[in-house]
MARMAR-499774 format. One line per 4 residues: for each residue x, y, z of C-alpha. Coordinates in steps of 0.25 Angstrom, whole numbers, plus 5000, padded with zeros to 4 digits. Layout:
// MARMAR-499774
X,Y,Z; ...
This chain:
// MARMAR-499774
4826,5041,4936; 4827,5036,4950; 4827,5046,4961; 4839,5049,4968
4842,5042,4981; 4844,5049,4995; 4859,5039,4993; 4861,5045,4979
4859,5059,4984; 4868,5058,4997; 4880,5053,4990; 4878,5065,4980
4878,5074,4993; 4891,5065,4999; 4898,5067,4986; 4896,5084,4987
4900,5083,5001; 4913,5076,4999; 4915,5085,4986; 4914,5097,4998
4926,5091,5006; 4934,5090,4995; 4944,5099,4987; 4944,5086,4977
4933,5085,4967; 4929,5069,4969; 4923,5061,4958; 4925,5050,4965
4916,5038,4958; 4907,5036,4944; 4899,5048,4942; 4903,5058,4952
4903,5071,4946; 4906,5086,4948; 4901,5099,4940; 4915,5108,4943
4920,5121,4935; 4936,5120,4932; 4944,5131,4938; 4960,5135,4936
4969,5127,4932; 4973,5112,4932; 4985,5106,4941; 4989,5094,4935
4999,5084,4940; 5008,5072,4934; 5006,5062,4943; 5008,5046,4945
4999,5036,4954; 5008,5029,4963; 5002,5022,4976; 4990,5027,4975
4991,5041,4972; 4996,5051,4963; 5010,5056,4963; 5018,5068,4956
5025,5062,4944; 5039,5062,4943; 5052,5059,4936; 5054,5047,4948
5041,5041,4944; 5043,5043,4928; 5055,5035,4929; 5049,5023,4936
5039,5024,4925; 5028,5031,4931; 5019,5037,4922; 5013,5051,4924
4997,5055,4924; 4991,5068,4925; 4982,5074,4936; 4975,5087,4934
4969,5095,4946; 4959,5105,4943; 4950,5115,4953; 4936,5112,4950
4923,5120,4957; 4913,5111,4961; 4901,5120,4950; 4890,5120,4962
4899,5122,4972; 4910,5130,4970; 4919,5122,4977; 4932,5121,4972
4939,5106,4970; 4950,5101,4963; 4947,5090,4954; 4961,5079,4949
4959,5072,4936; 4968,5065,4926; 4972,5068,4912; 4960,5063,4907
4950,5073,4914; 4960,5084,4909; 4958,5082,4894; 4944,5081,4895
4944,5095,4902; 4956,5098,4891; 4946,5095,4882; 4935,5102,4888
4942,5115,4889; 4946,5117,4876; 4930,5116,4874; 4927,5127,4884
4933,5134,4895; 4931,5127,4907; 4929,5139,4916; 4915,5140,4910
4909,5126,4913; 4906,5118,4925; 4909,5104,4922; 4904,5090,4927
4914,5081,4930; 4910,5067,4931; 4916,5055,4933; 4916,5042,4928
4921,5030,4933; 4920,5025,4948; 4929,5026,4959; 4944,5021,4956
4939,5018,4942; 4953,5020,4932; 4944,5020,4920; 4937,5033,4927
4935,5046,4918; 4927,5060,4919; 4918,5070,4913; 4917,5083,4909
4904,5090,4905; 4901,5105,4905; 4893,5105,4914; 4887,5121,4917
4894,5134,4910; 4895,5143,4919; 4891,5157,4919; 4902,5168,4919
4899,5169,4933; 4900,5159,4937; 4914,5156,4930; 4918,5168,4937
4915,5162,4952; 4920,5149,4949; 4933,5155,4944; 4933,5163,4956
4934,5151,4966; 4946,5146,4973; 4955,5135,4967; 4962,5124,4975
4978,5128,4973; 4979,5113,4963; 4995,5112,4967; 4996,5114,4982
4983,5106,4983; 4990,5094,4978; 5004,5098,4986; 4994,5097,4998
4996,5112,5000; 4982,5116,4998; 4973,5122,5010; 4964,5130,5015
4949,5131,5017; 4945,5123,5006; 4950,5111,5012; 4938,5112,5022
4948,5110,5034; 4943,5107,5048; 4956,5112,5053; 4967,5122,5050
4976,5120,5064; 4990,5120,5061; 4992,5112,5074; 4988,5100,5079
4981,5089,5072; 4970,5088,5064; 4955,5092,5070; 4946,5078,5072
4935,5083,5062; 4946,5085,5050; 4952,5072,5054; 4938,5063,5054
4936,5069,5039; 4950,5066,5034; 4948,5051,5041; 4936,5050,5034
4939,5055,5022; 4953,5045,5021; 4945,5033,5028; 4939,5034,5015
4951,5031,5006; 4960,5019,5003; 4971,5017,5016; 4981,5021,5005
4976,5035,5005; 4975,5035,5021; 4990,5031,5023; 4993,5041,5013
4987,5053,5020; 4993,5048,5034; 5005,5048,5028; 5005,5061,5021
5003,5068,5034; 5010,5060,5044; 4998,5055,5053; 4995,5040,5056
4980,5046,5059; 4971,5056,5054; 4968,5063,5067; 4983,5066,5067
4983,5075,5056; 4990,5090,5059; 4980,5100,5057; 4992,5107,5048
4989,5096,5039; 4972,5095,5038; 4972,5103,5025; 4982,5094,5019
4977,5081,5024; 4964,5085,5018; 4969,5088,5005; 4976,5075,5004
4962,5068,5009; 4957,5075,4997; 4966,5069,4988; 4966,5056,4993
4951,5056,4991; 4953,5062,4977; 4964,5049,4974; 4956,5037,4979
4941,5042,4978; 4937,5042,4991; 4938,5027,4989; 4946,5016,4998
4949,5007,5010; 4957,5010,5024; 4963,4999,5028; 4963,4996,5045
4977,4995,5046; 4982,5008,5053; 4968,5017,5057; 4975,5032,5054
4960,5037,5058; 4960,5032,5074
C-alpha cells in the first residue's frame, strides 16, 4: 500500500478544520466519512425544491402539482470530538436508520457514516456501520452534551456561542474579520446562493452586514454550504464583496 502523501494528509486536516467551523455535518464529496453517536430526536420537514432550494410544502404548491419530500434533521456528536452537529438527510437515510434501530438502540453505538457518490451526484446514497459500542459512560457523557434547538435553527432563530461569533454588538455593522470569513465562505458558492443571502438580509455587500444579524447570517452560510456542497461559480456582475 502506497504511503500517504503530505496532499493526502492536509486535505484530511482541511476537511476537520472546516468540520470545526460548522454547525452542519458535511459529507460533501465520494468517500467522506464521519464516526457520530445520534442524540434526541429527529425534526423532519415536508419540503419541495424550487429555484434551488428547499421550501415548506404547502397546500398552494400541492395544487399546482408539486410534490412533497421528506428532510430529517438530526443532532449528531462528532465520536472524537464531542462536537455537536446537525446532520439533514432524506427518506432514504431515515429508514436505514429506521431499520437500524429496530436492531439495536442507537444511544449505544458510534456510527460511521459514509458517503457514496460525488458532489451533485443525484444517484448519491449513505452508509451506516456500528462502528464502536460505547461504554456506559461514555453513553452517559455523550447524552449529557448539548443539543442544537432543530426548529428555531431552521427559522434562523438559533444563536449563541456555538456559532463561533466574531461579534455580538447589537449596533453597527459587522467587524471586518467576521465579514472576510463570510465572504470567503460565500465566494465559494454558486452567485445564486450569494444573491440569496444579500437578499435575506438586505445588504448589497457583505461588509454591510448589522452586527445584530452575524449570527443569523452565519447560520444561513451554514446552510447554504449544506444545500450546494460548497461547490459553485460567482459571476462578476455586481462585486457584493468590494
Amino acid at each position: 500500500m502506497a504511503p500517504t502523501s503530505m496532499w493526502d494528509r492536509t486535505e484530511e486536516m482541511a476537511k476537520r478544520h472546516d468540520q470545526g467551523s460548522s454547525t452542519w455535518l458535511k459529507l460533501a464529496d465520494d468517500g467522506d466519512k464521519e464516526v457520530v453517536v445520534f442524540l434526541g430526536e429527529p425534526y423532519p420537514r415536508e419540503v419541495v425544491f424550487l429555484d434551488g432550494k428547499y421550501e415548506p410544502f404547502t397546500e398552494e404548491l400541492r395544487a399546482k402539482g408539486h410534490k412533497a419530500s421528506l428532510r430529517v434533521a438530526f443532532n449528531v456528536a462528532l465520536f472524537e470530538s464531542k462536537e455537536v452537529k446537525v446532520l439533514e438527510q432524506g427518506v432514504v437515510f431515515f429508514k436505514q436508520l429506521l431499520q437500524i434501530r429496530s436492531k439495536r438502540k442507537l444511544e449505544d453505538w458510534a456510527f460511521e457514516i459514509e458517503r457514496h457518490g460525488a458532489a451533485r451526484d443525484k444517484n448519491t446514497t449513505y452508509s451506516i456501520l456500528p462502528e464502536n459500542k460505547l461504554t456506559p459512560e461514555q453513553q452517559a457523557e455523550f447524552q449529557a452534551l448539548p443539543l442544537h434547538d432543530l426548529e428555531k435553527l431552521y427559522s434562523g432563530d438559533e444563536g449563541g456561542d456555538d456559532l463561533g461569533s466574531y461579534d455580538r454588538r447589537s449596533d453597527g455593522v459587522v467587524d471586518p474579520r467576521t465579514a472576510q470569513v463570510i465572504v470567503q465562505s460565500l465566494k465559494a458558492l454558486p452567485r445564486d446562493a450569494v444573491d440569496r443571502f444579500c437578499q435575506k438580509f438586505g445588504v448589497g455587500r457583505i461588509k454591510d452586514l448589522p452586527a445584530a444579524q452575524v449570527e443569523k447570517a452565519k447560520v444561513f452560510v451554514e446552510a447554504l454550504e449544506a444545500e450546494f456542497n460548497g461547490k459553485g461559480d460567482t459571476s462578476e456582475e455586481v462585486d457584493p464583496f468590494a
